[in-house]
TIZA-984800 format. One record per atom (N, C-alpha, C, O, CB): y, x, z. Coordinates in steps of 0.02 Angstrom, whole numbers, plus 32768, in hexadecimal, padded with zeros to 4 digits. Atoms other than C-alpha are relative to their C-alpha. Glycine has a CB too. Layout:
<atoms>
YXZ...
</atoms>
This chain:
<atoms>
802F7FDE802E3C7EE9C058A57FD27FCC7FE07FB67F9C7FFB7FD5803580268036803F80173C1AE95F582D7FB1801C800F7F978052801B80097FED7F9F804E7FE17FED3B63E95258467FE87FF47FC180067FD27F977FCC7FDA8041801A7FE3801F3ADDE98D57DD7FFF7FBC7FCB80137FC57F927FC6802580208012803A803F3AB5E8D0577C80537FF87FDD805D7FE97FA27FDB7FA080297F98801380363B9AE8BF574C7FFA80287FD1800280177F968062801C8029800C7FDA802E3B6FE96A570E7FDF80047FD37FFB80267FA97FFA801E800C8034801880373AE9E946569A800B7FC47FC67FFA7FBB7F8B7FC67FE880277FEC8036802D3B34E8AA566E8037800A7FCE80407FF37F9680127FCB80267FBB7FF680313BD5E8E956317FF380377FC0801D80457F95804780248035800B7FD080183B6CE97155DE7FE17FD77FB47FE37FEF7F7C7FD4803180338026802E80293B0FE8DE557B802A7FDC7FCF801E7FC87F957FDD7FD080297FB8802580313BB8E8905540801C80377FDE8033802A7FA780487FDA80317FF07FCD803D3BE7E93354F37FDC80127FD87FEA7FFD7F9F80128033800C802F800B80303B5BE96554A07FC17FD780147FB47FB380447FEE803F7FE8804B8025803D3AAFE92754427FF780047FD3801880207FA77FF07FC97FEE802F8024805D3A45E8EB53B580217FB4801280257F9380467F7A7FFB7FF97FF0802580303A8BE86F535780017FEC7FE580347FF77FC480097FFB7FF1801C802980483A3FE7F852D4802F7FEA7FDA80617FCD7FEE7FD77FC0800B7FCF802C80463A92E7C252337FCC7FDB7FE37F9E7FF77FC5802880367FB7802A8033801F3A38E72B51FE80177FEB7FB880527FDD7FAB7FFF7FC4802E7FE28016804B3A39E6FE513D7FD07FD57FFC7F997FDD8017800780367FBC802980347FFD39F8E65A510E7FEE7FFB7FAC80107FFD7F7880257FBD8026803E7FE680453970E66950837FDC7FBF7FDC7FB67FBF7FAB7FB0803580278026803C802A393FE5B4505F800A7FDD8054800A7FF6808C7F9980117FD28025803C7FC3392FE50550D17FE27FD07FC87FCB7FD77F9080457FCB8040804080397FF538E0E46050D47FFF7FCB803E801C7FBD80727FBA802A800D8025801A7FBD3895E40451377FC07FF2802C7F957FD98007800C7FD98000804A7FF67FEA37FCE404519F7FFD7FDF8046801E7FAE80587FEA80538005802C801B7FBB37AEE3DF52428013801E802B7FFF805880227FB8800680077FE27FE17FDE380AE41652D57FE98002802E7FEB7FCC804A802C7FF88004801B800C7FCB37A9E457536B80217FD9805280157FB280807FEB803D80037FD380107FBC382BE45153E080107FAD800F7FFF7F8B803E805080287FF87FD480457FFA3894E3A653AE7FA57FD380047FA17FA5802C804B7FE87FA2802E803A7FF737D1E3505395800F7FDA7FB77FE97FAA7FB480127FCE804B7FDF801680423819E31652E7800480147FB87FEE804A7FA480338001800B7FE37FE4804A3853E31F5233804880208018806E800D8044800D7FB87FBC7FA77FF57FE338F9E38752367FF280387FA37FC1804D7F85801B8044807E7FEF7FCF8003393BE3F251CB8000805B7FED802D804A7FC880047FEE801A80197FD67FD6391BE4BC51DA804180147FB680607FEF7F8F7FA0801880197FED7FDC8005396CE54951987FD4804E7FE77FD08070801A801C7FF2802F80357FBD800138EFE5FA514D804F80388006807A803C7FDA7FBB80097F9C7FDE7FD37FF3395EE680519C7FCE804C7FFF7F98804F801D80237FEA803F80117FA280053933E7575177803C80138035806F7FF2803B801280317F9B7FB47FE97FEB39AEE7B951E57FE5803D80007FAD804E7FEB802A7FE6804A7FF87FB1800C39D2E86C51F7802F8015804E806680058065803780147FA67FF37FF37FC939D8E8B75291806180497FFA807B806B7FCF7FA3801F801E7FC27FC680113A85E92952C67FFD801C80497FE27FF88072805B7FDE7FE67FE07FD67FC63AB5E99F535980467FE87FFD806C7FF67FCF7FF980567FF97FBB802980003B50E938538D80258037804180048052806D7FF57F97801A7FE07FEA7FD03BE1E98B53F580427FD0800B80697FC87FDC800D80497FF27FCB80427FF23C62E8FF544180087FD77FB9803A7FC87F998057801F801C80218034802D3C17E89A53C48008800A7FB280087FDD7F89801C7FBB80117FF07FE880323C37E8FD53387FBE80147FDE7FA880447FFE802F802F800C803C7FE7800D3B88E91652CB801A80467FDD804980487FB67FD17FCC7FD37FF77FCC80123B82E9CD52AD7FAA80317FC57F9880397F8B801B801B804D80497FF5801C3AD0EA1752927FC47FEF7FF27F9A7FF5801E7FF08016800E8051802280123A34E9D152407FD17FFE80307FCA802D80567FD980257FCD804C7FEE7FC5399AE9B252AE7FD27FCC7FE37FAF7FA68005800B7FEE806980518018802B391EE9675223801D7FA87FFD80587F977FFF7F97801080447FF38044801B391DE8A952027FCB7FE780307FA0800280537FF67FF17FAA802A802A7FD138D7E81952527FFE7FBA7FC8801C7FB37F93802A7FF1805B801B80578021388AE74D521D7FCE801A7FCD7FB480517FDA80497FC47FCF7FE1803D80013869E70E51B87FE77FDE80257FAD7FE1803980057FE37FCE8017803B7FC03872E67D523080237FCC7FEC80577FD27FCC8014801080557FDF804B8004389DE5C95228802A7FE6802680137FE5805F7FDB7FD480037FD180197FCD3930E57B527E80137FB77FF9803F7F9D7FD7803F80297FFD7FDD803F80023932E4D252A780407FDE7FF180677FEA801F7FFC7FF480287FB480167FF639D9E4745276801B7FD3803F80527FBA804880127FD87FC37FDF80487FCD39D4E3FD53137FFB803A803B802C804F805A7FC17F9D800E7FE67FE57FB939A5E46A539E8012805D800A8026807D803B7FBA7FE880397FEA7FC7801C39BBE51553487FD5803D801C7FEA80778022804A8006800D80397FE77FD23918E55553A47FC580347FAB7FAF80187F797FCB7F99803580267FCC802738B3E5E453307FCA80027FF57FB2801A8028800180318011804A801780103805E5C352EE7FD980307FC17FEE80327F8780057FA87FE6803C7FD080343780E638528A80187FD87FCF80387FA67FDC7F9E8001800C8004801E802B3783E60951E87FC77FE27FD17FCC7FC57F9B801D801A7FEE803A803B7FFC36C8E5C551EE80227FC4801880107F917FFB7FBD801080367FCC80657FDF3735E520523E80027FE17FB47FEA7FA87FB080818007802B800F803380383742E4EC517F7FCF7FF57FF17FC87FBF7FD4801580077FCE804680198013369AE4EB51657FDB7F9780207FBB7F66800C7FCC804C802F7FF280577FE1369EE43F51CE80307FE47FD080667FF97FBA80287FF780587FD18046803036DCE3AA516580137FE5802280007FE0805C7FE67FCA7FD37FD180247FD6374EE35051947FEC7FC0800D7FBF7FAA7FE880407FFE7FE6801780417FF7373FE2A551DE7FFE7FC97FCE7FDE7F947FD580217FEC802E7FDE80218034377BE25851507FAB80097FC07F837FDC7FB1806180357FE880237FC5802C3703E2D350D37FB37FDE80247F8B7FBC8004801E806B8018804E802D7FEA365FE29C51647FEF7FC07FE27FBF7FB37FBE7FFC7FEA804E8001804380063671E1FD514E7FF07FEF7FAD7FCD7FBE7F9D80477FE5801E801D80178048365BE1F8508C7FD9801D7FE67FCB800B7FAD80247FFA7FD1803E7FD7800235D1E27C508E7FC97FCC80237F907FC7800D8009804E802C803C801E7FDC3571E20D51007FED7FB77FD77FB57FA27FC780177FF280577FFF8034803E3593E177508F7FDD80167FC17FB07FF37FAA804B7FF17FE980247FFE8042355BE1C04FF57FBF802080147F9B80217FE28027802B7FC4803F7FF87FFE34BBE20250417FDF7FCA801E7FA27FD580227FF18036801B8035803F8002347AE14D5077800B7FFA7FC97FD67FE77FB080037FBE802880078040804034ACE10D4FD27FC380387FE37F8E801B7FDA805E7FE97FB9802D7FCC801F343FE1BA4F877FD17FE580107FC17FBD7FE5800080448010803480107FE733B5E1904FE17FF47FB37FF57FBC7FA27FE380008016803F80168056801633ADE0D34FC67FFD800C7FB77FC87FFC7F9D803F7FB78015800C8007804433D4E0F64F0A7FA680347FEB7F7C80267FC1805480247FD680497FC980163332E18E4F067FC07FC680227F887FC7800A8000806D803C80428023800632C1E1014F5A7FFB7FD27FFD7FD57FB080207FDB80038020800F803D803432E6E0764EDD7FEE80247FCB7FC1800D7FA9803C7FCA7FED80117FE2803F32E1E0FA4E537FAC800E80107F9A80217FD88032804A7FED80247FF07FF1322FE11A4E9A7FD77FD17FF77F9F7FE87FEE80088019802980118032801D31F6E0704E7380087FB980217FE77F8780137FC7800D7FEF7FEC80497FDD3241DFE44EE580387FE37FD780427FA67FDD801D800880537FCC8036801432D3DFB74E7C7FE57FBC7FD380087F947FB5803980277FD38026803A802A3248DF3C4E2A7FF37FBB80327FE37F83801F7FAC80217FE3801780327FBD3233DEDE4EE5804F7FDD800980857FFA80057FDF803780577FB780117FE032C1DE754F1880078000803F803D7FF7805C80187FC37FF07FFF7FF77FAA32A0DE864FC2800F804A800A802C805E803C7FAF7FEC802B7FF37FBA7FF432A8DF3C4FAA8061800E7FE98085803880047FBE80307FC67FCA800780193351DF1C4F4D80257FED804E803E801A80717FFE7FCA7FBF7FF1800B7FC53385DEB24FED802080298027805C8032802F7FD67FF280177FF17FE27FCF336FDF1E5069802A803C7FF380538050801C7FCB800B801E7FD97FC7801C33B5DFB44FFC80597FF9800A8081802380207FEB80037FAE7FB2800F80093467DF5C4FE480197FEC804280557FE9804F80117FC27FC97FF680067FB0344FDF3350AC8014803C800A804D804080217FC17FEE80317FFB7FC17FD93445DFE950D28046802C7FE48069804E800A7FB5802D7FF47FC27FED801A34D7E020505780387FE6801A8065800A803080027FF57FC37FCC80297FE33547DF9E508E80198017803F8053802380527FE87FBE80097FE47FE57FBB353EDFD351338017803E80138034804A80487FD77FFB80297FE37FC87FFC355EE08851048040800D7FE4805380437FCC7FD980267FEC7FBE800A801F360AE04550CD80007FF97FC5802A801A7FA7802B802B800A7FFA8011805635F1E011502280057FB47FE27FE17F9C7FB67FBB801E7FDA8012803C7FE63621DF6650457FF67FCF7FD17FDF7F977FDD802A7FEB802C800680318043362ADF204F857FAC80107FFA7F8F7FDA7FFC803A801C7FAD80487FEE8010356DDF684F697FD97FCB7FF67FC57FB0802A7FE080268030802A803B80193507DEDB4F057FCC802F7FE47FD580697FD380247FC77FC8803B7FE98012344CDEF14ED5800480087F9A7FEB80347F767FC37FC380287FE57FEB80343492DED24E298011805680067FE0807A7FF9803A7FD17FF67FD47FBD7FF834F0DF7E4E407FC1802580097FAE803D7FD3803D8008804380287FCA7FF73464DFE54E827FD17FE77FCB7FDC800B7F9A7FE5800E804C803D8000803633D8DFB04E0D801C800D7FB57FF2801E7F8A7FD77FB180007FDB7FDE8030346EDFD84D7C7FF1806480087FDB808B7FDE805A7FE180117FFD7FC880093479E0814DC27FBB802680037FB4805E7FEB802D8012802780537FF8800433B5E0914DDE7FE980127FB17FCF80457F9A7FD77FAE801A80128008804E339BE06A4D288026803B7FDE8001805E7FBC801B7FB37FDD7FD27FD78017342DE0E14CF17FF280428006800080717FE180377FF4801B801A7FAC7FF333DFE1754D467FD180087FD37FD3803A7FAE7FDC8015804C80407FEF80153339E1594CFD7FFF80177FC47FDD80417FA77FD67FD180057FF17FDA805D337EE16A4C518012804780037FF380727FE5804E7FDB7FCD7FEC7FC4801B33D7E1F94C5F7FEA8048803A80028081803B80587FF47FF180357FC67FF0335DE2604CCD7FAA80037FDA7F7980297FDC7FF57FF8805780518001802332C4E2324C6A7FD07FCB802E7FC37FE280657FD6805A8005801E80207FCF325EE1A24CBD7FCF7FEF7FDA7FD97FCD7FA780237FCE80258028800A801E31B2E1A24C937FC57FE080167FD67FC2804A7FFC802A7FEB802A80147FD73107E1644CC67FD88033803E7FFA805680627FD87FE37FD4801F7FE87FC9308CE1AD4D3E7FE080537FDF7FD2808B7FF57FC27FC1801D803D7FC6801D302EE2174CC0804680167FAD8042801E7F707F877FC27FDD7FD17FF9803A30D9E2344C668016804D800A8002805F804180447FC580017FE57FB87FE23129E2F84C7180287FE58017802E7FEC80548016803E7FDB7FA9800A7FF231D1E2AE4C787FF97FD3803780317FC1804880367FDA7FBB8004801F7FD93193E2464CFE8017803C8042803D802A806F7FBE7FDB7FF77FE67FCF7FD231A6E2FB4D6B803D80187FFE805B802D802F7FE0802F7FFF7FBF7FDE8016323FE3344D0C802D7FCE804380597FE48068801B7FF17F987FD8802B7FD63272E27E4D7680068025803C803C803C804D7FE47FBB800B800080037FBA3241E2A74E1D801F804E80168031805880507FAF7FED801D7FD57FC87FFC328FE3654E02804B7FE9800B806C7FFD803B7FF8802B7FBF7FB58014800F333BE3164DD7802B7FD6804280667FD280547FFE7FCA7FBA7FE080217FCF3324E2A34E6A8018801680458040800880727FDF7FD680087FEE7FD47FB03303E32A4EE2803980107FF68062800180217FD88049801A7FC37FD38000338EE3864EA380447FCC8014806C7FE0803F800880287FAD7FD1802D7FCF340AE2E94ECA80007FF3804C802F7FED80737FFB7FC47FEB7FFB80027FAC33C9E2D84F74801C80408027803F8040805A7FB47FF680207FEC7FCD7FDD33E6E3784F9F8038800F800B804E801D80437FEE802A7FF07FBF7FFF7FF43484E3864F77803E7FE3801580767FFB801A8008800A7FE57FEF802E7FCB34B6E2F24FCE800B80078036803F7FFF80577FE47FDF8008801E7FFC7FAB345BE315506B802480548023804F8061804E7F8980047FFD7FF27FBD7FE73467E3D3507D802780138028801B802B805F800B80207FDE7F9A7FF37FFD352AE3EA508C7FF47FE480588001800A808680507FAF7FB37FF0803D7FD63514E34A51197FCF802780397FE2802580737FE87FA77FDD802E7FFB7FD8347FE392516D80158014804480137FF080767FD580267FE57FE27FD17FBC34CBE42351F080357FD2803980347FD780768037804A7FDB7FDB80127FD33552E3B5522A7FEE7FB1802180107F918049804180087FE18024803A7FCA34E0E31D52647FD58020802E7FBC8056801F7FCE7FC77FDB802880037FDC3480E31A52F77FD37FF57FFD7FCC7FE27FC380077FEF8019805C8005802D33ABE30752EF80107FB77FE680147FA27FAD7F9F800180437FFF8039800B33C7E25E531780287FD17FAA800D7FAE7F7F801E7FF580437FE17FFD8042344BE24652877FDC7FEC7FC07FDD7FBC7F99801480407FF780357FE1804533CEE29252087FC47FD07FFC7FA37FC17FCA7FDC8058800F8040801E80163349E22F5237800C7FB97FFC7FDF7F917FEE7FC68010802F7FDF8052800B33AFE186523380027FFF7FA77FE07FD67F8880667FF4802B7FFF7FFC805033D9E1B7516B7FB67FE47FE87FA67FB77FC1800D80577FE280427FF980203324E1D3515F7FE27FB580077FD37F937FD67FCF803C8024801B804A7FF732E6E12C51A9802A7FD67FE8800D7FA17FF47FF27FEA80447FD68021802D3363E0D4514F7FDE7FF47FB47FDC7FBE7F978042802B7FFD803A7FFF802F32EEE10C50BC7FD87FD37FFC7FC97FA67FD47FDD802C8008805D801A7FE7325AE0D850FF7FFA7FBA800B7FC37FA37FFF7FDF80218052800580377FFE3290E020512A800C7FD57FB17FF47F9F7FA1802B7FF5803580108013804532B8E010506F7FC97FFB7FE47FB27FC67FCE801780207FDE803C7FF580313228E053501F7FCF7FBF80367FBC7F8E80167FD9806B7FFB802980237FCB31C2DFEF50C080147FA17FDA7FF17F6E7FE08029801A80687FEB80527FF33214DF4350917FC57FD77FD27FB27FA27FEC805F7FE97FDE802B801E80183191DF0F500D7FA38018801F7F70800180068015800B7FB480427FE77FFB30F4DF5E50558006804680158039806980157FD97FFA7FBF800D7FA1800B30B1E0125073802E801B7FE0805A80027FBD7FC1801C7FD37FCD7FD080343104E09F50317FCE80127FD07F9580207FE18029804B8024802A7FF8803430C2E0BB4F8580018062800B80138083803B80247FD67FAC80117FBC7FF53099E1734F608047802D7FE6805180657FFC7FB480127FD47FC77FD68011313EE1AF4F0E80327FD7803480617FFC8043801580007FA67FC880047FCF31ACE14E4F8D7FE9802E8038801C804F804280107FB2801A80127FC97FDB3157E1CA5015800980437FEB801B8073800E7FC57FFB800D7FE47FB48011316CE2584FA9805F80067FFA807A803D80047FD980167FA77FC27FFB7FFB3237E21F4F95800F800B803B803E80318045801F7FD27FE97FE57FFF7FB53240E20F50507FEB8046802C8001805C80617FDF7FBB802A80057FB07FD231EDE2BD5079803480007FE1805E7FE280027FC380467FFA7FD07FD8801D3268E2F9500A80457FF4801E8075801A801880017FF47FB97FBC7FF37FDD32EFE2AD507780028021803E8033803D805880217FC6800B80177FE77FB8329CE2E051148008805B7FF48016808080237F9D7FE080147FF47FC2800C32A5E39450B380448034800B80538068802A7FF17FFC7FC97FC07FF07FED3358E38E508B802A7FE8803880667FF48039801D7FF47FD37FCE7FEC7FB43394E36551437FEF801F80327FFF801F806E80157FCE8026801C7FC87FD13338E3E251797FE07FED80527FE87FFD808C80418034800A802980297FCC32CFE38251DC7F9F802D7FFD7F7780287FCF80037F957FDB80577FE27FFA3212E3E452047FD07FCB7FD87FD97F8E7FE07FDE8001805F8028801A801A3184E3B151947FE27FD180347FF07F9880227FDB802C7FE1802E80117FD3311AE371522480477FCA800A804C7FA97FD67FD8803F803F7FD4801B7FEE31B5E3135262800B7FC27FC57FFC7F887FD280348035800E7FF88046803531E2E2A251B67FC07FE47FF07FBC7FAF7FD18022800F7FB58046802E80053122E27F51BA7FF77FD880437FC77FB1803E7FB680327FF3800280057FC13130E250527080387FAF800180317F78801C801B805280287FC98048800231CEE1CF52487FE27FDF7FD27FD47FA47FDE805580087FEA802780488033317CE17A51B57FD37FFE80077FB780107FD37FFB7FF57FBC804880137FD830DEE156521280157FD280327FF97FA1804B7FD6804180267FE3803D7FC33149E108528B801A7FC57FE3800D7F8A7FF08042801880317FDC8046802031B7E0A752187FD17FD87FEA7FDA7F9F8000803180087FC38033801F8013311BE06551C77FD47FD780347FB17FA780247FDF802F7FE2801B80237FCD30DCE0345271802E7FC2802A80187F9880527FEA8037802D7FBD802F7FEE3186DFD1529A7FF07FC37FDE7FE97FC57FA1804D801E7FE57FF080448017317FDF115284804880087FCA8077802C7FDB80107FCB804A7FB4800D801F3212DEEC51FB801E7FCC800B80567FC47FF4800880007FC0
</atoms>
C-alpha cells in the first residue's frame, strides 16, 4: 500500500498550475544572486491548471519578473533600478569630475593650485588624460553658455541655477546606491579643491552645500564635513 506522501506526490505529477513564461524585453543589469553584471531576461507568464502536463485552464497571470541568464534565479523588477557595475562606475566618475568642474566654475579655475589639485582629484576618479588645460577649457565653456556674470549681475544667478541643476543630476541618480561614507568622500573631494588656495570663498560653500544637498547628505551634516575639511592640514 502506498503511504499518504507517494500519494500526494503522484497526485502533484498529474496535476497543477503551470506557468508559461513569455519574454518581454532583456539586458543587462546587476545580479543579486551571481554578485555581478550578467545578462537577465523581463519574463510575464500566465498561469494554467495543468493535467499530466498538459496546460488546460487559466488561473490569472504572473511576473513580471526578471530571470537571470547565468543562474536563472527570479528577481522583482526593482533589481533594474541598480546599475550595473559597469553603469556605477561611470556615474561615480562623472560626479567627481561635476563637482570639481561646479567648484572651478565658482571661481578657482583662476588659482593654479586650485587647478592642481582639481586634475589630482579627476585623475584619480579614472580620467587619467585630465589636464588643467582641459578643465579650465570646459570651466570657461560653461560660463558662456549658462550666462556667467558678476556678483551684482542677474545672470550671475541664472549661473548658479544652471549649476545646481548639473549637480543634481549627476549626483542624485548616484546618491541611493552609495553608502554615507561614499557620499561624503564625493563631498570632501569638493572641499579639498575649493580648500587648496585658502578659505572657501562664499559661492564655493554655496556649490558644496549644493553637493551635500544632492547626495542627500543632512544640512547639519555637509556643514559638519566642511568645518572639518577646513580644519585638516593639506
Amino acid at each position: 500500500m502506498r503511504s499518504a506522501l507517494g500519494q500526494r506526490a503522484t497526485k502533484l505529477r498529474i496535476c497543477g498550475i503551470r506557468t508559461m513564461w513569455d519574454t518581454v524585453g532583456d539586458g543587462e543589469f546587476f545580479c543579486p544572486g551571481c554578485g555581478g553584471d550578467r545578462n537577465y531576461r523581463r519574463l510575464t507568464g500566465r498561469r494554467r491548471f495543468a493535467v499530466l502536463g498538459v496546460p488546460l485552464l487559466r488561473r490569472g497571470t504572473a511576473g513580471p519578473v526578471v530571470e537571470c541568464a547565468a543562474c536563472h534565479d527570479h528577481f522583482d523588477p526593482d533589481t533594474l533600478d541598480h546599475p550595473t557595475t559597469t553603469r556605477f562606475s561611470a556615474m561615480l566618475k562623472d560626479a567627481v569630475h561635476t563637482v570639481a568642474l561646479g567648484v572651478l566654475a565658482a571661481g578657482g579655475a583662476t588659482s593654479r593650485t586650485v587647478l592642481e589639485t582639481a586634475v589630482a582629484t579627476v585623475r584619480g576618479a579614472g580620467f587619467d588624460d585630465c589636464t588643467q588645460e582641459q578643465l579650465a577649457t570646459v570651466v570657461e565653456v560653461l560660463s558662456v553658455d549658462i550666462g556667467h556674470g558678476s556678483a551684482f549681475d542677474p545672470a550671475a544667478e541664472a549661473c548658479g541655477a544652471a549649476l545646481a541643476i548639473e549637480l543634481h543630476e549627476a549626483l542624485e541618480p548616484l546618491a541611493p546606491h552609495l553608502a554615507p561614507a561614499g557620499r561624503e568622500s564625493i563631498l570632501l573631494q569638493g572641499a579639498r579643491i575649493a580648500l587648496a588656495d585658502g578659505p572657501y570663498s562664499q559661492a564655493e560653500r554655496e556649490v558644496l552645500t549644493t553637493v551635500g544637498g544632492a547626495l542627500q547628505l543632512r544640512a547639519e551634516d555637509t556643514v559638519r564635513l566642511l568645518a572639518a575639511a577646513a580644519r585638516t592640514p593639506s
